[in-house]
N, C-alpha and C positions, 0 to 999 in steps of 0.2 A: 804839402800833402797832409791828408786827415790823417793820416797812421805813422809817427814819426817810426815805425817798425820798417812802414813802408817806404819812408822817405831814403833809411839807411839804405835799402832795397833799390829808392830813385837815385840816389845819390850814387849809389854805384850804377845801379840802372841809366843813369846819365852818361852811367858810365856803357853799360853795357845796352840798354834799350836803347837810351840817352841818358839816362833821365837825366840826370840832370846835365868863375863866369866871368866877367870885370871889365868894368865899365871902361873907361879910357887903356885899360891895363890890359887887355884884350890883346892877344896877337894881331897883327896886324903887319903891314910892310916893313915899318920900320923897326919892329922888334925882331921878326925871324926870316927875314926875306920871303915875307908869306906866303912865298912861292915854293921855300923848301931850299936846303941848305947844299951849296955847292954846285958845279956842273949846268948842264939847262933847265932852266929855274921853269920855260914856260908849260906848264901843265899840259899832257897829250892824252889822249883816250889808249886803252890797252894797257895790257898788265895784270898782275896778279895783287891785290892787298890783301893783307896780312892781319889779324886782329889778334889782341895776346889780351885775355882779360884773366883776371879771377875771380868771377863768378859768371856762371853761366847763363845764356839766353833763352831761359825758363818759360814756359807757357806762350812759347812764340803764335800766342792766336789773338787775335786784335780786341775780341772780347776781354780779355783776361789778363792783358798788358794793361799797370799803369804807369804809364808816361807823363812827359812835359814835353809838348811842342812834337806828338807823333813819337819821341824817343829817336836813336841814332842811327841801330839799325833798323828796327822794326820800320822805319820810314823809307828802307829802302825798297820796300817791298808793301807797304800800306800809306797811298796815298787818304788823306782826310781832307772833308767839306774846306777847310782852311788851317794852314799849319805856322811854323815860324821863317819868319825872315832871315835867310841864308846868308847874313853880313857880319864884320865883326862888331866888338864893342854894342854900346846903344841902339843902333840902327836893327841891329835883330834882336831884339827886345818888341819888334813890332808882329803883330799879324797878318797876312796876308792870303790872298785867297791860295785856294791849289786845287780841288775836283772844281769848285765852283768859281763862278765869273766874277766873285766880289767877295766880301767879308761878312754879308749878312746885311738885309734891309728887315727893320724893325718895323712893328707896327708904333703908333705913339706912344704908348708907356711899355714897349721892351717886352712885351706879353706873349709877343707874336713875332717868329724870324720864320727868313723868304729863300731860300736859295735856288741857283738854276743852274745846272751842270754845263759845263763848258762839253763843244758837239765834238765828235768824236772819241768818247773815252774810249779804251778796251782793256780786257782782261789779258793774262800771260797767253791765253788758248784762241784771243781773237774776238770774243762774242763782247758785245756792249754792255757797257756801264748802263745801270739805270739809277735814280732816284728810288724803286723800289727795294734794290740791292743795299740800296745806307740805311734805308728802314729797317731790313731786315738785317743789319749788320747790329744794328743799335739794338734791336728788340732780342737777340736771340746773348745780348750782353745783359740783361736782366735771370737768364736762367740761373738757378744754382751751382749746377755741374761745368758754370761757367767765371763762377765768379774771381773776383783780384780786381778786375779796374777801377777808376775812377766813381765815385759815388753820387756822383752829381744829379745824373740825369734821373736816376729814381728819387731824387729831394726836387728838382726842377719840373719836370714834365709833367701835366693834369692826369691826375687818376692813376701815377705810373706805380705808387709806391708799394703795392699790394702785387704787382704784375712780376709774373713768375716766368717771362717767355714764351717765346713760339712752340717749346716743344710741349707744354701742356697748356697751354691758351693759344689755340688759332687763328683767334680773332685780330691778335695784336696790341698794338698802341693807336688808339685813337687821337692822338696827342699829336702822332707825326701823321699827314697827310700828302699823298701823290697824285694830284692831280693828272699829271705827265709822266713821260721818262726821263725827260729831265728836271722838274721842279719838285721840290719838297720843303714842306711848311711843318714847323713847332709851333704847337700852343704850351703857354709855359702857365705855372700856376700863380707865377710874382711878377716883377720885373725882372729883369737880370741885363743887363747892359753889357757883361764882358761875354756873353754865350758866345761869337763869335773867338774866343780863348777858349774855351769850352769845344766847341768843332776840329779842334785841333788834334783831341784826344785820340787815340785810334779804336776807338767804340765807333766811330765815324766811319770808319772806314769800310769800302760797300764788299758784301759778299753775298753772290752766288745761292740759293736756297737750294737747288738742284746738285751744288757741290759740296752741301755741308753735310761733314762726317762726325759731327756735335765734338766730344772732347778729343776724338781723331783728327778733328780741321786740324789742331797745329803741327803734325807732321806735312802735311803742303797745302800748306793754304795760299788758295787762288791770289795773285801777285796784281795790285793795280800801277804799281812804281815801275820803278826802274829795273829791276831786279828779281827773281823767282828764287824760290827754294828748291833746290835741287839734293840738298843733303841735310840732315838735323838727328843727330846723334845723342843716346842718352840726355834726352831731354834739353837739347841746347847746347849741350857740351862740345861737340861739334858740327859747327853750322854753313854749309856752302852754299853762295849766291854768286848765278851767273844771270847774263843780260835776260831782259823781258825783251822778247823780240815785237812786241805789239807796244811795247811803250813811246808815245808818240814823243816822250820829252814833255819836259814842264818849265815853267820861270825858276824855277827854285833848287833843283836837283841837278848837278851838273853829271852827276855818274862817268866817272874818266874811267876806272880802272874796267877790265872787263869780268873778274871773277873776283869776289870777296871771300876769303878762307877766315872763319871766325872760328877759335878756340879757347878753351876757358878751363878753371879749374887751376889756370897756373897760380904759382906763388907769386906775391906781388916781389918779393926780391929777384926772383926767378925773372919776372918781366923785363922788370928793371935793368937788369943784365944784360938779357936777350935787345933789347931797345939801345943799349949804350954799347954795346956791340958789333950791333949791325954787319951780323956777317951774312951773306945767302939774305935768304928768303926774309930774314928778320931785318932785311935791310929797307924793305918794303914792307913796314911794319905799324900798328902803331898801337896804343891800348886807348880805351874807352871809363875803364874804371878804376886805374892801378893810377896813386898820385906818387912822385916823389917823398922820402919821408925824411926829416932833418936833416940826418947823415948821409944820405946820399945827394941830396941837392947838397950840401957843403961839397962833395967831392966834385959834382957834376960843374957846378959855379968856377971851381978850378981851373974847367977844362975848357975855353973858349966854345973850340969846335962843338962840343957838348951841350954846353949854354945856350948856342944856339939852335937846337934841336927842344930846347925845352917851350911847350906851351902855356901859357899865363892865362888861367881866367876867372870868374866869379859868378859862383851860382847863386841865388835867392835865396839866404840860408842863414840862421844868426842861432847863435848857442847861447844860453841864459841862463840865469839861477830862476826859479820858480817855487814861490810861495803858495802855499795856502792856506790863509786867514782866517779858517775854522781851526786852525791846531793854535794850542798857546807857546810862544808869547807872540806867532806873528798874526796873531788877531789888532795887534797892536803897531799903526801904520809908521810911530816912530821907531819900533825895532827893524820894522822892514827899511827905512828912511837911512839906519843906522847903517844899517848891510850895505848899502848900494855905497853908501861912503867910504865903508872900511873898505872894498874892492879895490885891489891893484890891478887893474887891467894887463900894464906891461909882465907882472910876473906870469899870470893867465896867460897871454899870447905868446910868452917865453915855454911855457909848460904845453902848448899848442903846439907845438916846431916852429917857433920866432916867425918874425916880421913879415921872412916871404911867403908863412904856410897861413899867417891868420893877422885879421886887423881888428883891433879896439872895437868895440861898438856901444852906444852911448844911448841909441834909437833902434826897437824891437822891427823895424822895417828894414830892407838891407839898404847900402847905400849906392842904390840905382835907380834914376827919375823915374821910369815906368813902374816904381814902388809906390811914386809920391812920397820919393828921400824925402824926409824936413831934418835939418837938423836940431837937435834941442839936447840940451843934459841936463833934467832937473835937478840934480844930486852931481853937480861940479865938483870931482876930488880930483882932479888932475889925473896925471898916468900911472901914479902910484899909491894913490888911494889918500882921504884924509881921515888919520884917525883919529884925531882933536874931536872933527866935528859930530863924529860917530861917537863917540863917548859922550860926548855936550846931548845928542839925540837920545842915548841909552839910555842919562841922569833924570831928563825930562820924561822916558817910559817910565820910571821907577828902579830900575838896574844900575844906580850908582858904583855899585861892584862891581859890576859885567855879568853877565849871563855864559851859560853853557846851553848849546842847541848842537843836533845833529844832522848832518847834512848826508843823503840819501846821494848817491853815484853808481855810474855800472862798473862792473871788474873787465868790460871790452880794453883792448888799449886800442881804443878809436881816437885818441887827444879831441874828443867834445865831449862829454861828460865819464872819462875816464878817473881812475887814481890822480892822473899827473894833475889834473885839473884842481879837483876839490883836495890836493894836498895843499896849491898856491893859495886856492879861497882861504884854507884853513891856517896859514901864515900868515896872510893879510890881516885877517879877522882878528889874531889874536894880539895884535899890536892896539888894536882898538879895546880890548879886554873882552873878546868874545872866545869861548874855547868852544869850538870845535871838536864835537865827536864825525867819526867817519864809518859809516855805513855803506859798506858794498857789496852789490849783488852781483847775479852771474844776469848775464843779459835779458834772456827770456823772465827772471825770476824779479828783476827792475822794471821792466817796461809792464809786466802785470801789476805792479804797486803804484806805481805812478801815475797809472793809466784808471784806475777805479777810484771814484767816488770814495769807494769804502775804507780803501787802507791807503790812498794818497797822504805823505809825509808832507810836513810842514813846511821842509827846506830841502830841494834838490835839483839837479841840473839837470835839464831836457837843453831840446833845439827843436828849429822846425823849417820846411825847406817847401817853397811855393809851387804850387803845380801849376802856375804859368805867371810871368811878372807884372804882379797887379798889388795892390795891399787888399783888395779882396780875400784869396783864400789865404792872406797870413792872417790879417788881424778876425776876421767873422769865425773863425773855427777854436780861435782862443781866448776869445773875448767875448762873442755873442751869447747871453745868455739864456737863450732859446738853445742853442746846441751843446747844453749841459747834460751828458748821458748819465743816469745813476744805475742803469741797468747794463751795461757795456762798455767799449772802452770810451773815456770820454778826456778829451784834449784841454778843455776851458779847464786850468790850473787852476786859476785864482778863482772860479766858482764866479766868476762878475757875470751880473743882470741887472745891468743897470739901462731905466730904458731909453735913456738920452743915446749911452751908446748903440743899444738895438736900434734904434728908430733911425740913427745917424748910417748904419750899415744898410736899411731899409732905403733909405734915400739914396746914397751913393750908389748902390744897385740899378737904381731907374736909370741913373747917366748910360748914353750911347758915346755920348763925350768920351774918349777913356783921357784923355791929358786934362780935361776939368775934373774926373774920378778921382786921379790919381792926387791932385791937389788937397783936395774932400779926405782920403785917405791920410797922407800927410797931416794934417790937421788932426787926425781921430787920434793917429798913433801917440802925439803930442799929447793929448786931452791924457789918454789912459797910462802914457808911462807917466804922470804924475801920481798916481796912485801907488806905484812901485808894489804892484804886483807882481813882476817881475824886474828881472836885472840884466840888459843885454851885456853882454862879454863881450863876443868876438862873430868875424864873418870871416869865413875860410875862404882862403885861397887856393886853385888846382893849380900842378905843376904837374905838366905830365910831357913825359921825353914821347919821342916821335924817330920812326926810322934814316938813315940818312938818303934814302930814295927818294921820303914821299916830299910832296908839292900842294901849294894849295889853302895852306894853313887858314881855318877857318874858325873864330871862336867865338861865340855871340854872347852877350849880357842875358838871353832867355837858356842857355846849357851851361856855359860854362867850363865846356871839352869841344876838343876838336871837330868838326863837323865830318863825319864820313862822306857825305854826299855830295860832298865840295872837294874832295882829296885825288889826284892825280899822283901815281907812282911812276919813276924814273923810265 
């Protein structure tokens, strides 16, 4: 995501929307009777689920959601032109259609996308889908008093960038055109190869013009899914979804249970409880964005029964040290050369919650094919860092003595760029003869520093987590140095503009290919972490318990958590 503010926000929103995994690591049959633990495993329609999050489903209006892959809930109730593949591991990493018949037919350089609504659609009230409805779902995501989502389509679309919406421009976007009721066509201003990853957003998703109550839609907003809103409390906080009785069903959505009770605001220890419990209603349960935290996965690993209630997965998401090369001494690529050697990874992933909450990472891409994984370590220290050759690196900057630098972290205790974190850096480092000062903010007062041009710190830990599984929008939002903001927040750390890499993100863009993309990407990610602009650490792992009712377990390499839409209760 562009806003790692917003990613925290996906990340739970993976939790809670989706937003936001693991690759073979993925629940699946043979880890949790994917079916659901004990009794009859085979998944039935009817019942009550149960959602226990800590943070609430906020801005429940499809404009104003940013998601990955439609998000959790939000897709149970906003179908889009194409969403994600409802499998586990690898396999849903893929895109597939969902309003429309296909994935998107391109013009020849990817300028121009085709879609035709599959016949039939309806709303929660009966009246049909049109192609004018995703126009104007899209276009009225441009207004102001609407904005949060995805940024794309005002960088993507012809002439959109200045476009303020339907409620003060009537005209529209001339960019998306409606021939029919069911066809609608993008003119785009570049190429873009993954847009059909892009349609998945819920800005896609079609609404009603005659129903729209502008920042009122998200108390009920018109349901294309499986699901209606029928309650939405304090803003999200709580949220009831019973059947769409006009939903014809789709390949993607299995919708078992018949009412979803979503609540939020709890304590994630609180959930935790409530989940490993499973008494009543909590028994048919599950959360969206509460992960297990050291200590209690130790306890839960104890407990068979328990372990088997736990789900495994892996989002697109890597945590990093990040330089920048305008401050001294890391204008200097042997002092940065030095850092990536002094790193002890394993202390880091011990300072994460160990092995099963975070793994090593060596490559700013996470390690899932639809990334275009390569593997590479240019700066080889093994697992505990070497600091021979970090000092041999210092001698040759000039710092024979060692250097003192301070390294900028948030006072969250999120374990990614927390205390626990840059205290391991800070142990590592000094075996190499680097002394570490430590710099911590309070969150909003970090992510303002970090985030500008102006007062960006030399040395400090961010992360960054994909809004759909491409190396698309990992590496082009942090590396292209066209989307270097000095007026705003701006993500490109290392300030790079370099135009082999622009030109190289320019051409990877035209592929309709996404498995020759993803190669192309692989490749780039390679070229740039030799520059050791940054220093990959770790990719988190979710562990999230699940009630002893539910059934169904579904967890795909594009979220990362359990699938709501896949889950049948007892």
């Amino acid at each position: 995501m562009r806003q790692p503010s917003l990613i925290a926000r996906r990340v739970a929103a993976a939790s809670v929307g989706l937003v936001v995994a693991a690759g073979a690591a993925a629940c699946g049959p043979k880890d949790n009777d994917a079916k659901g633990a004990g009794g009859d495993s085979t998944p039935h329609k009817g019942g009550t689920l149960s959602v226990l999050n800590a943070q609430p489903q906020s801005d429940f209006d499809p404009a104003r959601l940013y998601t990955s892959g439609g998000g959790n809930v939000p897709s149970l109730v906003f179908r889009t032109l194409t969403t994600r593949n409802r499998e586990n591991g690898a396999a849903g990493a893929k895109v597939v259609p969902d309003l429309a018949t296909d994935t998107g037919r391109p013009n020849k350089d990817a300028t121009v996308w085709t879609y035709t609504l599959k016949p039939g659609l309806k709303y929660e009230d009966g009246t049909a889908i049109t192609s004018a409805d995703i126009k104007y779902g899209i276009e009225r995501s441009f207004a102001p008093e609407l904005s949060g989502g995805a940024p794309y389509l005002r960088d993507w679309l012809t002439g959109a960038a200045k476009y303020q919406g339907p409620y003060k421009d009537k005209k529209g976007l001339s960019a998306i055109e409606t021939p029919d009721a069911r066809t609608i066509v993008f003119h785009l201003n570049k190429p873009e190869g993954e847009f059909p990853y892009l349609a998945t957003q819920t800005q896609f998703a079609p609404v009603p013009k005659v129903k729209d109550k502008g920042t009122k839609y998200e108390e009920h907003p018109v349901s294309s899914g499986p699901y209606r809103v029928v309650r939405n409390d304090n803003d999200g906080e709580h949220v009831v979804l019973e059947r769409n009785p006009h939903w014809s069903g789709d390949d993607e959505r299995k919708a078992y249970p018949d009412r979803i009770d979503v609540r939020s605001g709890l304590d994630s220890s609180v959930i935790n409880q409530r989940l490993s419990s499973s008494q009543g209603a909590d028994a048919a349960a599950v959360t969206t964005d509460t992960n297990l935290g050291p200590a209690e996965l130790a306890r839960v690993s104890g407990d068979k029964k328990l372990a088997d209630r736990v789900g495994t997965g892996h989002f697109g998401y890597t945590n990093y040290i990040a330089f920048n090369p305008k401050v001294k001494p890391f204008d200097n690529p042997k002092v940065r050369e030095a850092i990536a050697y002094a790193v002890d990874r394993s202390s880091v992933v011990n300072a994460a919650g160990g092995s099963a909450l975070a793994e090593p990472a060596t490559t700013f891409l996470p390690d899932q094919k639809s990334f275009g994984y390569t593997p590479y370590d240019p700066f080889p220290a093994g697992k505990s860092g070497n600091a021979a050759k970090a000092k041999e690196l210092l001698k040759e900057a000039g710092y024979a003595k060692g250097l003192t630098v301070t390294l900028t972290h948030s006072n969250s205790k999120d374990f990614e760029t927390s205390p626990e974190i840059a205290t391991a850096l800070q142990d590592a480092l000094k075996k190499a003869g680097i002394t570490v000062k430590l710099q911590g903010l309070e969150d909003n007062d970090y992510r303002d520093k970090i985030h500008s041009v102006k007062t960006e710190p030399g040395f400090f830990l961010a992360h960054w987590g994909a809004d759909w599984p491409s190396g698309g929008p990992f590496l082009a939002p942090i590396f292209d140095g066209r989307q270097i903001v000095k007026d705003g927040a701006n993500f490109n750390t290392g300030l790079l503009n370099d135009k082999s890499v622009n030109d190289e993100i320019d051409a990877i863009n035209k592929l309709t290919d996404l498995n020759a993309a993803a190669v192309r990407w692989g490749a780039l990610d390679k070229k740039i972490g030799a520059q050791a602009l940054t220093v990959p650490l770790f990719h988190p792992v979710y562990k999230r318990l699940y009630g002893s009712d539910v059934r169904n377990i579904v967890i795909s390499d594009w979220t990362g958590v359990l699938d709501i839409s896949q889950v049948a209760v007892k």
